[in-house]
C-alpha positions in Angstrom: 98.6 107.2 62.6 101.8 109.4 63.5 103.5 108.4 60.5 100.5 109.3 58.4 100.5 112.5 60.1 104.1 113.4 59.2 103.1 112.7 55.6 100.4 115.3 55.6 102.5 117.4 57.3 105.8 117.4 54.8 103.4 117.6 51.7 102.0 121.0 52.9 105.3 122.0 53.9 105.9 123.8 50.5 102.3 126.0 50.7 103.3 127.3 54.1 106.9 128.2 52.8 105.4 129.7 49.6 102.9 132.1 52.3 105.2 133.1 54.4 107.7 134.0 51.4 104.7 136.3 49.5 103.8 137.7 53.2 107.7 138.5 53.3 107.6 139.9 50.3 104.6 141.8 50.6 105.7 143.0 53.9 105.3 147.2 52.7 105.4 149.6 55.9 104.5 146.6 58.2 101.7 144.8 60.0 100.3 145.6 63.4 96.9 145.3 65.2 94.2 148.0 65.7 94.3 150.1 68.6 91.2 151.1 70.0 92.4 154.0 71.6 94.4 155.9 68.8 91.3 154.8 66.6 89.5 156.9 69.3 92.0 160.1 69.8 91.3 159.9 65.5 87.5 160.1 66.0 87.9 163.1 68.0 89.0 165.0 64.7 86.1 167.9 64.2 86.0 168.2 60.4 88.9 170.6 59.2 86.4 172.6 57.6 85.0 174.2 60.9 81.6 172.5 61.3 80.9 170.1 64.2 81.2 166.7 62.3 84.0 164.3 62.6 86.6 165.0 60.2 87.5 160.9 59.8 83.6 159.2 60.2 85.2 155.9 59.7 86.7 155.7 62.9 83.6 156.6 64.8 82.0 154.0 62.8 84.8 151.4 63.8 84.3 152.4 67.6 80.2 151.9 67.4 80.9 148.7 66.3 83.4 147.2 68.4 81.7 148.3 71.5 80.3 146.1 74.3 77.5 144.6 74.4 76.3 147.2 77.1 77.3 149.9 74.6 80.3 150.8 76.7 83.8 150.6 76.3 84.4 148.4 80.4 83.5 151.5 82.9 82.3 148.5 85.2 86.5 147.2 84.7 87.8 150.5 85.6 86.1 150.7 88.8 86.4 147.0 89.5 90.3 147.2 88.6 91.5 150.2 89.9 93.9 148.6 92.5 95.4 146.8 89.8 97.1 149.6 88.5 99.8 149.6 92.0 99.9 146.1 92.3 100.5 144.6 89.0 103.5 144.4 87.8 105.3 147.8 87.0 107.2 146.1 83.7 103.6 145.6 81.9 102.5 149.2 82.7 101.8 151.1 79.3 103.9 153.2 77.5 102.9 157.0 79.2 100.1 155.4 81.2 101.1 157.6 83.7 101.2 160.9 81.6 98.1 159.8 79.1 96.0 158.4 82.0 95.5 161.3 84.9 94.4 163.5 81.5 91.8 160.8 80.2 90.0 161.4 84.0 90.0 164.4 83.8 88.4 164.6 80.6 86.0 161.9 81.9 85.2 164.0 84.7 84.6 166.9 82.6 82.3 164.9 80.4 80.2 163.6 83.7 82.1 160.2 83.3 81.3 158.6 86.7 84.7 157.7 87.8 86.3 157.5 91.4 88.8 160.2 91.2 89.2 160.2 95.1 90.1 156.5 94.7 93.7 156.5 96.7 95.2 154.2 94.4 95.2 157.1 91.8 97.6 159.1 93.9 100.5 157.0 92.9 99.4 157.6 89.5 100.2 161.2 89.6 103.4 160.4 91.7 104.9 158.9 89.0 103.6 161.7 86.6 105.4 164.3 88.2 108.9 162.0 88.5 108.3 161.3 85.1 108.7 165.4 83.9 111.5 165.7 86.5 113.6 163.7 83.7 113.4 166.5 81.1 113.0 170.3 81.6 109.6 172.1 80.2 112.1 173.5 77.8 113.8 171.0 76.7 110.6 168.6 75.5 109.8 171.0 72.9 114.2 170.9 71.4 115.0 167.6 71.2 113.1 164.4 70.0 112.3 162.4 72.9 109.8 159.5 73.7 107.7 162.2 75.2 106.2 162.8 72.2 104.3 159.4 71.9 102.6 161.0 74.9 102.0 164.5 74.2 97.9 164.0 73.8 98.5 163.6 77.8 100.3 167.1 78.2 98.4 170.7 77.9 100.0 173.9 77.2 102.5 173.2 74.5 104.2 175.7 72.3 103.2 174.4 68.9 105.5 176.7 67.1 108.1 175.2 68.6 106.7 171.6 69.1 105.8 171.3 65.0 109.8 171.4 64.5 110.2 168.0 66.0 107.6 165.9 63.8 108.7 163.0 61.3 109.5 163.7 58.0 105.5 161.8 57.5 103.8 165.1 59.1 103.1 162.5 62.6 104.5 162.9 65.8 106.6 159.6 66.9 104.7 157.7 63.7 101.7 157.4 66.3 98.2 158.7 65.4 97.3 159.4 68.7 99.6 162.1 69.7 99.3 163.4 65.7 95.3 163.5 66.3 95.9 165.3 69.2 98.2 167.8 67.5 96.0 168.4 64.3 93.0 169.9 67.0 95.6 172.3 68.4 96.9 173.4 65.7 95.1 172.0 62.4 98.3 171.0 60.6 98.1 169.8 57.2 101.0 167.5 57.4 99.3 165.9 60.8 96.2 165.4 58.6 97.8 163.8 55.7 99.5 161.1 57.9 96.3 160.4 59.6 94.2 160.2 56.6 97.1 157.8 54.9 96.8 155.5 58.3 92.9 155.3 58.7 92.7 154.2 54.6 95.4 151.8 55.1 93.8 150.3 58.2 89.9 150.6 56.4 88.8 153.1 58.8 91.1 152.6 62.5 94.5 153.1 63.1 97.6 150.8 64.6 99.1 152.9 68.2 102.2 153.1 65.6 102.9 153.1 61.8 104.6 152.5 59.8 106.8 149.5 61.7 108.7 148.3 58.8 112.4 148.7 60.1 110.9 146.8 63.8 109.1 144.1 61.7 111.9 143.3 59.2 114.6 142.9 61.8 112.2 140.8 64.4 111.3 138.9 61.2 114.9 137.8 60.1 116.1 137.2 64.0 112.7 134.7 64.3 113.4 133.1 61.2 116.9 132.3 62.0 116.7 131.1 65.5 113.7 129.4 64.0 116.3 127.3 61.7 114.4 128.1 58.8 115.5 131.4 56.9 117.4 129.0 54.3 114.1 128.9 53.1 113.7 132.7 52.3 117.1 134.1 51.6 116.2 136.5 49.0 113.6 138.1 51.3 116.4 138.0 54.2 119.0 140.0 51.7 116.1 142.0 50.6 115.4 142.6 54.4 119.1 143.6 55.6 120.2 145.5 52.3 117.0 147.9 53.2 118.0 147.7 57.1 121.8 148.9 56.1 120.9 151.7 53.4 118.8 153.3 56.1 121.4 152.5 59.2 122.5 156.0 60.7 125.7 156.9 62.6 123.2 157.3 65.7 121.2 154.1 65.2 117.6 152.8 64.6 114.2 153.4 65.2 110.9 151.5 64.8 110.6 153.1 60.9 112.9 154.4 59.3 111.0 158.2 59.7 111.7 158.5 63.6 113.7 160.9 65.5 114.2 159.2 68.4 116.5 156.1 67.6 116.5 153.4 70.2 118.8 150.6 71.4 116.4 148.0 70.6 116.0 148.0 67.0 119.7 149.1 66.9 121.1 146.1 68.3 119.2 144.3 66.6 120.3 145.3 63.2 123.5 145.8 64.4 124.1 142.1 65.0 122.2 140.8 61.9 124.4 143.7 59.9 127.3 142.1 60.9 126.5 138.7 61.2 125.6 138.8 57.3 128.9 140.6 56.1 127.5 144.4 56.7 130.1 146.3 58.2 128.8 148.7 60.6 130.2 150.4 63.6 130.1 149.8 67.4 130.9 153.4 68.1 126.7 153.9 67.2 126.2 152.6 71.1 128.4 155.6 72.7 125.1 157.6 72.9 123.0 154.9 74.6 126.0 154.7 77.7 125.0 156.6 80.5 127.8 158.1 82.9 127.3 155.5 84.7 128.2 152.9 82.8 124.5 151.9 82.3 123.0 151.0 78.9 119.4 152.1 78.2 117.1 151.6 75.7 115.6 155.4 75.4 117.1 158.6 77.3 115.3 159.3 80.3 113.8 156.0 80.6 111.8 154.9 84.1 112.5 151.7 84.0 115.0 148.9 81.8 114.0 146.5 79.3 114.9 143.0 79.4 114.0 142.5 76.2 116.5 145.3 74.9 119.2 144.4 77.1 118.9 140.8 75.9 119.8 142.1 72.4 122.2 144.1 73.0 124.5 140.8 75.0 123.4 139.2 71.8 124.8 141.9 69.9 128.4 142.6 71.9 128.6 138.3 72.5 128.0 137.5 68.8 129.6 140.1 67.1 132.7 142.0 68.6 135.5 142.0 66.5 139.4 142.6 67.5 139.8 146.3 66.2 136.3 147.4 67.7 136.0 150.3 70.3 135.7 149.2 73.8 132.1 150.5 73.6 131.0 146.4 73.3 133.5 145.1 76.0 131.2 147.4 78.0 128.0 147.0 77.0 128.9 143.2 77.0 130.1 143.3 80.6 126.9 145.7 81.4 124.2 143.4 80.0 125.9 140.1 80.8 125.5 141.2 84.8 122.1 143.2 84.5 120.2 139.9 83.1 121.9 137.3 85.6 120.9 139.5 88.4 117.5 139.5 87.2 117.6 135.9 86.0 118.6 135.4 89.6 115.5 137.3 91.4 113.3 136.0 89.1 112.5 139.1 87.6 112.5 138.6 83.3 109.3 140.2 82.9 109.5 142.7 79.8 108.3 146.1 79.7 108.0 145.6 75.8 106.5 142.0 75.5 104.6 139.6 77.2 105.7 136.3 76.5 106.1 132.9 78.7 109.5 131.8 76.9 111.3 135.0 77.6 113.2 133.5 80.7 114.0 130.6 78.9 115.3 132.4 75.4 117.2 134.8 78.5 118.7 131.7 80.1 119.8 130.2 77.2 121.4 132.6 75.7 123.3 133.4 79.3 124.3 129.7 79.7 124.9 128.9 75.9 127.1 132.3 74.6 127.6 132.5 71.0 130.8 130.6 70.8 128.8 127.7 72.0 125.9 127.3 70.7 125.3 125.5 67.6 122.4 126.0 65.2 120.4 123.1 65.8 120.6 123.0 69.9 119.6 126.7 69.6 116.6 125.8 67.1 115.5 122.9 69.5 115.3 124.9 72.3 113.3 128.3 70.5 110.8 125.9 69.2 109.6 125.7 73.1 110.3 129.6 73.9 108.7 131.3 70.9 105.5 131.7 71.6 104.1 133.0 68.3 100.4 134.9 67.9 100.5 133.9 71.6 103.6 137.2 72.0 102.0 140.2 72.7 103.8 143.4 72.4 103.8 146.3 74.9 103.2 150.0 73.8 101.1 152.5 74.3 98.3 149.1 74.1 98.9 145.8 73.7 99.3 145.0 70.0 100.6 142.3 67.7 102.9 142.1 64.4 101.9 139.3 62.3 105.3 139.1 60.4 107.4 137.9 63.8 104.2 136.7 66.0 103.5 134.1 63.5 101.8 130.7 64.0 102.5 129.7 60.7 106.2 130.2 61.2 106.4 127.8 64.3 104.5 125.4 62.4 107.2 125.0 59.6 110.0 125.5 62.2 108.6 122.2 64.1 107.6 120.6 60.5 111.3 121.2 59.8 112.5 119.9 62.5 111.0 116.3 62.8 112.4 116.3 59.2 115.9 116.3 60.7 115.3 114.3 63.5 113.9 111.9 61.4 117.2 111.9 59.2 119.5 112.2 62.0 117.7 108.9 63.3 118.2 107.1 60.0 122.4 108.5 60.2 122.7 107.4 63.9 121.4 103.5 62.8 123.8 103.7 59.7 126.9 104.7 62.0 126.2 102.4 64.3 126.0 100.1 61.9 129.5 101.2 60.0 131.3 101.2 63.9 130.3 97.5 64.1 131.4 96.8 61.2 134.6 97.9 61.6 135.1 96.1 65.4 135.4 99.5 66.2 134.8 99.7 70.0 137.9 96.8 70.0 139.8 100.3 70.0 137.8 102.3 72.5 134.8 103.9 70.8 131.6 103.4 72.7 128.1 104.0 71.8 128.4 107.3 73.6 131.3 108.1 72.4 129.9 107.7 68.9 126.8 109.3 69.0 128.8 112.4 70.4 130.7 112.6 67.0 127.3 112.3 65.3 125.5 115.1 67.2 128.0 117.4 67.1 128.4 116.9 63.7 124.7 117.4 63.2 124.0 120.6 65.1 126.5 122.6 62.8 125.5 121.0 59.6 122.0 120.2 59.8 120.2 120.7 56.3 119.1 117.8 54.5 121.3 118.3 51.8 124.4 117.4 54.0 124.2 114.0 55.2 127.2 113.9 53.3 129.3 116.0 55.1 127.6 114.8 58.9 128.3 111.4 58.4 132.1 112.2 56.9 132.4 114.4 60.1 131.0 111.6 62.4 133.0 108.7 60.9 136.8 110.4 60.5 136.3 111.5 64.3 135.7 108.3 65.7 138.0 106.5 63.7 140.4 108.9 64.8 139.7 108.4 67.9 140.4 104.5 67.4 143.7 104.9 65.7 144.6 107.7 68.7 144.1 105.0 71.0 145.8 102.4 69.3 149.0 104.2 68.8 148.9 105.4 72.5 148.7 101.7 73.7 150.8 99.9 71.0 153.8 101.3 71.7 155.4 102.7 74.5 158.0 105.9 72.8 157.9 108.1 70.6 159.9 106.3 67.9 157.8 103.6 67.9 154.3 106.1 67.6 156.0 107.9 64.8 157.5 103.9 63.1 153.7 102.5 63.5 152.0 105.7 62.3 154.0 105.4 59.0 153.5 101.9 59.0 149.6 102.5 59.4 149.9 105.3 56.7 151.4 102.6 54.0 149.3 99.9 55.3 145.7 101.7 54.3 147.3 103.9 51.5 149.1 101.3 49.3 148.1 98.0 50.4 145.5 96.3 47.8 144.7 93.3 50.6 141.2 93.8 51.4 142.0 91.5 54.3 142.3 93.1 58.3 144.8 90.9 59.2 147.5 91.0 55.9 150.4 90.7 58.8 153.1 92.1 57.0 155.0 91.1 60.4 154.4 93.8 62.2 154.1 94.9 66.0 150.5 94.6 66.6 150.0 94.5 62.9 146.2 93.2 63.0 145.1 95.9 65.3 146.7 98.3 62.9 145.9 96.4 59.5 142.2 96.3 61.1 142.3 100.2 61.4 143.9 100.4 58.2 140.9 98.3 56.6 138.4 100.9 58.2 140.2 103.6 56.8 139.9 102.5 53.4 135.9 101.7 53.9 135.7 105.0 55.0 137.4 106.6 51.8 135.6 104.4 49.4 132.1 105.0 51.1 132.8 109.2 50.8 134.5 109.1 47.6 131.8 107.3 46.2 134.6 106.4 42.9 135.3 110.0 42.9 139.1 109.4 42.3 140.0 112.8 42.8 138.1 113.1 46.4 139.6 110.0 47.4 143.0 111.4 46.8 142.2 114.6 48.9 141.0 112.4 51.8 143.9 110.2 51.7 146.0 113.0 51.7 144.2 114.4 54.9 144.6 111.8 56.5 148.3 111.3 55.5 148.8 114.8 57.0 146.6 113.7 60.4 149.1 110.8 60.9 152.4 112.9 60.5 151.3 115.3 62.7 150.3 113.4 65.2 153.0 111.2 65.6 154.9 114.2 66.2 153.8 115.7 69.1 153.5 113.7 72.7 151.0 116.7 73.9 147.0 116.2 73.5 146.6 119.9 72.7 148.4 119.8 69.2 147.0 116.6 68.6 143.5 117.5 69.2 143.9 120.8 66.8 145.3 118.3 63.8 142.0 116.1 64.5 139.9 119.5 64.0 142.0 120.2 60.8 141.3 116.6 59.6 137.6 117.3 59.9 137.6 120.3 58.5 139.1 119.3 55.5 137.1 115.9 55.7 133.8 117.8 55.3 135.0 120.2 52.9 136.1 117.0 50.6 133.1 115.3 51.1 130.7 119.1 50.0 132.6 118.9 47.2 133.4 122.4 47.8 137.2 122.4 47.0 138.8 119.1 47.1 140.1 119.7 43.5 141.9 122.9 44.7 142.9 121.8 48.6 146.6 122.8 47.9 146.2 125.9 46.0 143.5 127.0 48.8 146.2 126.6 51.4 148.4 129.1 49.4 145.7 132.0 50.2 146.5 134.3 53.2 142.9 134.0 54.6 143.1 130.3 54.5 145.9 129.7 56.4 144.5 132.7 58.8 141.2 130.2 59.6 143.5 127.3 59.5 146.0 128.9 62.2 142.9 130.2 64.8 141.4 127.0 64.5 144.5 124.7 65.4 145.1 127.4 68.0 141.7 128.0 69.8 141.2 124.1 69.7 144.7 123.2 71.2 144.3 125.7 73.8 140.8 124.4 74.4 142.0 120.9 74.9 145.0 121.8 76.8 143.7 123.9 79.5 139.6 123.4 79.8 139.6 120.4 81.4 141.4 122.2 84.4 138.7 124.6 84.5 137.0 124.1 87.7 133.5 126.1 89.1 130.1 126.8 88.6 128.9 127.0 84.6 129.1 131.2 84.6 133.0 130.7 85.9 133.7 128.6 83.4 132.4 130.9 80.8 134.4 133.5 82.2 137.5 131.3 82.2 137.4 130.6 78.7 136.0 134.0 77.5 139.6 135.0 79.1 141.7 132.2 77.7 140.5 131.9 74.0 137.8 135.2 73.8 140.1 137.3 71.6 140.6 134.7 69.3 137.3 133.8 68.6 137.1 137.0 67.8 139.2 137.1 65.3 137.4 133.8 64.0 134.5 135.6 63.9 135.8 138.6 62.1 137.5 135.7 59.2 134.5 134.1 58.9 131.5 137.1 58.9 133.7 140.2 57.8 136.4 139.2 55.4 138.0 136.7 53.3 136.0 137.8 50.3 138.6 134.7 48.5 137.2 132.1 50.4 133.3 130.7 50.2 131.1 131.1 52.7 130.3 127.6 53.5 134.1 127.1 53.7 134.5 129.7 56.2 131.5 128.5 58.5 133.3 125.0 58.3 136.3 126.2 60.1 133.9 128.2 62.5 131.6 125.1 62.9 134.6 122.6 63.8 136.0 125.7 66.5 132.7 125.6 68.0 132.2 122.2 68.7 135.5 122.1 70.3 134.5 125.1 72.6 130.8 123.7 73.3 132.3 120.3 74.5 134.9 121.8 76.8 132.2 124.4 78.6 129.4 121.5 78.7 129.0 118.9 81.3 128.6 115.2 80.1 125.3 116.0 81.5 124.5 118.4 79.6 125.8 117.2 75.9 123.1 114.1 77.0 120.4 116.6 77.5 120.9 118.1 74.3 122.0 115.3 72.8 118.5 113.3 73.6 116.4 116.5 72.8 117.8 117.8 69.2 117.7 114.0 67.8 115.3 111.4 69.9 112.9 113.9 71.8 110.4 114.3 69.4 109.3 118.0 68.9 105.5 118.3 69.4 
């Protein structure tokens, strides 16, 4: 029954992909869900021509029918809930609640709304009211764009005059209809109605609390279809997507749309990091105006409280994305956000003041525990599929709203679809390099089951797509076998002149030798241990080249190099930097990539720059991890310090330059580096964990 159910799911894999690619596509200024109260401040709206009729009827047609039953709109809840609003938690309060909400009782009261004004709970209310316009002088508010002005429906006696100055280039006030409403009955501004009349024919008679979203709803959409591990699927909407994020980047940031004044740290990080991370060069100095003097980074000037959510990004944005020559400005906001959310992880405090979601505390803990030089595609995938929560997300503003291009059902659907495709193949690789292992008598050398499997997975997590079996399995194979022949030549002979003699010896006995036979003799020290290896060697070759002459040459050649090397050194740091060489160029034989030009690529500065970070970062990894001793967050410390600047540098090769070499190429080298760095900050614990939940836990 499962099995038939995995059938019907993979054949109506390509009609969700093909929906969510036209919904990308179609994408415009954004999607969002009504809001019942700007649909309401709209209604208000007398008609512009000065009788006592409602300038937009179809929003007091949209009211009348989504009343309740009772014909109200929950006066019962509001008396019934009123000592909510002090005891709930302060992170889900509504955007201006505090300025919009003392204003809507007094225009109940006014009305003959039966209301308990003199309920005590409303004191704290005004409380925060009043601390709230302590942040910004009278003066000020109507001078420089501020968040304020989402809330000004909530504020009496403004200057106008003055106030007009600060609206969007769109004629609204923060992109938000209720604030705009509010404005065109003071002061009967065209520009106020045309933006309203736009928004109530684009939503058939109601209004979202914001529009348009298009810059928040492209960047959330990208992020979700990464970590989803399925944005290979759209990568002309993704390019489409971050070519309009970076023509409209600014030198102070990002807003919601493209249209608003007050830029934000949110959507700024955000694009920031996917800027980068794509080959968009953009600068860190855009955070210098979201530092405070006290070395606090905030989301909005004046804020009351911080955002998880926001701070979240921004770690993601200074972990994944600082590069050697970049201002201290992300050191900072690195070191900032890196403390702010273990505190909070710590006091169990990861609510959001922007979203409601139950993963939240697991995507924060995660990303905490697993920084970016660490984790791999597919553990990262594994462990979002249980943390997004999609239509089930519901965003925080001046209501509670959703965007259907990020908070998408459809898009955890194909993200698990996806996924039990992989696992399904990685299964099917596991039994065939089990089976290859045996074959060979490899655990005679020292290569376990665990040991194996290790190779496979890590190989796996970087290179996951279906279309690389290839290169996991090449991966997979020459690192166990190198394990084997490491062991051999440690325990077959006790100096260093007889490592380097049998290491030649071994080179000539798979290279030249014709005799398909493990145990051709030759007369040798230990010669059937080594002819044995020697045999495995050439099975591996033969199996990858596939009667490719020319790849087999590379990997021979590879391999040739591997030996040399290693017999040279008596120190496991070198040794284990050559082994990370030999895979890289193992899977970059084996994607057909460049195994016809290996030597010329070597001859290109940016080569040999990946090629001398690698060996560096992994030799220094192997050398001095493993005396690393503490909890997990000192030991991410540890090796931030020992091998942080370098990654760096890594990352600025593989994401920011060397235009001469591919892509793919580049992520090999980056891929290889982060296995190394995930194995020496992981437990054994922990690499079974993930281990058992990216390839046998099946994803339901």
């Amino acid at each position: 029954m499962f099995g038939i159910f995995l059938k019907d799911e993979q054949s109506g894999m390509p009609e969700m992909i093909d929906a969510i690619g036209t919904a990308l596509r179609s994408m415009g200024d954004g999607e969002i869900s009504i809001s019942a109260y700007d649909t309401a401040w709209v209604a208000l709206v007398k008609s512009l021509n000065g009788d006592n009729t409602p300038q937009f009827p179809s929003c007091i047609d949209w009211i009348a029918r989504n009343q309740l039953l009772d014909g109200s709109w929950g006066l019962s809840f509001i008396s019934e809930n009123m000592w909510r609003l002090t005891k709930d938690d302060d992170n889900w309060t509504l955007c201006g609640f505090e300025i919009i909400f003392p204003m809507l009782l007094e225009k109940a009261k006014n009305l003959g709304v039966n209301i308990p004004l003199d309920d005590p709970t409303l004191e704290a209310i005004y409380a925060k009211r009043e601390l709230k316009f302590t942040k910004i002088p009278r003066d000020a508010l109507h001078v420089v764009p501020t968040t304020f002005l989402l809330s000004i429906e909530g504020m009496p006696g403004l200057d106008w005059k003055r106030l007009c100055k600060l609206q969007c280039p769109d004629g609204s006030f923060m992109s938000s209809p209720a604030p705009t409403a509010y404005a065109l009955m003071q002061t009967g501004d065209p520009k106020c109605f045309e933006f309203l009349d736009r928004v109530v024919s684009k939503f058939n008679g109601s209004v979202p609390f914001v529009y348009p979203i298009e810059m928040f709803e492209r960047l959330w959409a990208v992020d979700r279809l990464e970590r989803l591990g399925i944005s290979r699927y759209f990568k002309s909407e993704i390019k489409d997507y971050l070519d309009y994020i970076y023509r409209n980047w600014t030198e102070e940031g990002l807003a919601f749309t493209k249209g608003c004044l007050v830029k934000d740290i949110d959507d700024t990080a955000m694009g920031f990091r996917l800027l980068r991370l794509h080959g968009y060069h953009v600068s860190p100095c855009v955070f210098k105006q979201f530092e405070n003097d006290d070395g606090q980074f905030v989301c909005y000037a004046r804020q009351s409280n911080q955002s998880v959510t926001a701070m979240y990004n921004l770690f993601r944005a200074a972990n994944q994305t600082s590069l050697p020559d970049d201002d201290h400005i992300l050191r900072r906001a690195k070191s900032y956000t890196r403390g702010f959310l273990r505190e909070r992880r710590a006091t169990d405090q990861l609510n959001d003041k922007w979203i409601i979601s139950e993963g939240l505390p697991g995507e924060v803990g995660y990303g905490l525990d697993f920084p970016w030089e660490t984790s791999m595609p597919r553990i990262e995938t594994r462990m979002y599929l249980e943390q997004y929560g999609g239509s089930a997300d519901v965003g925080i503003g001046k209501v509670l709203y959703r965007t259907n291009l990020f908070s998408n059902d459809m898009y955890l659907k194909v993200a698990k679809a996806d996924f039990r495709k992989f696992q399904r193949l990685c299964r099917l690789e596991w039994h065939s390099l089990k089976r290859w292992c045996g074959k060979n008598n490899l655990e005679m050398y020292g290569v376990t089951r665990q040991s194996a499997l290790r190779a496979y997975f890590l190989a796996a997590a970087s290179n996951f797509e279906p279309s690389r079996a290839a290169e996991r399995l090449a991966w997979a194979r020459t690192a166990v076998l190198a394990e084997a022949i490491s062991g051999c030549l440690l325990m077959s002979s006790n100096t260093h002149d007889d490592r380097t003699m049998t290491g030649e010896w071994l080179v000539g006995e798979f290279v030249n030798s014709d005799d398909d036979n493990p145990a051709s003799g030759r007369g040798k020290k230990n010669s059937r241990v080594t002819s044995s290896l020697g045999y495995a060697l050439r099975d591996l070759i033969d199996i990858h080249a596939s009667g490719n002459a020319s790849v087999a040459d590379c990997l021979r050649g590879a391999w040739k190099e591997w030996f040399m090397a290693w017999t040279k050194t008596e120190r496991e740091g070198p040794r284990a930097a050559d082994t990370a060489m030999l895979l890289v160029r193992t899977v970059e034989i084996c994607s057909g990539r460049h195994h016809s030009t290996e030597q010329d690529m070597k001859l290109l500065p940016d080569y040999s720059k990946l090629e001398q970070l690698t060996r560096s970062i992994c030799c220094r990894l192997a050398t001095e991890a493993p005396a690393l001793n503490g909890e997990n967050m000192d030991k991410i410390d540890d090796l931030d310090r020992m091998v942080g600047f370098e990654m760096q540098e890594l990352a600025q090769c593989v994401f920011q330059s060397c235009s001469s070499i591919n892509i793919e190429t580049r992520q090999t080298f980056l891929h290889v580096t982060k296995s190394y760095y995930y194995v020496a900050l992981c437990s054994h614990e922990t690499i079974e964990h993930h281990i058992s939940k990216v390839i046998f836990e099946d994803v339901v």
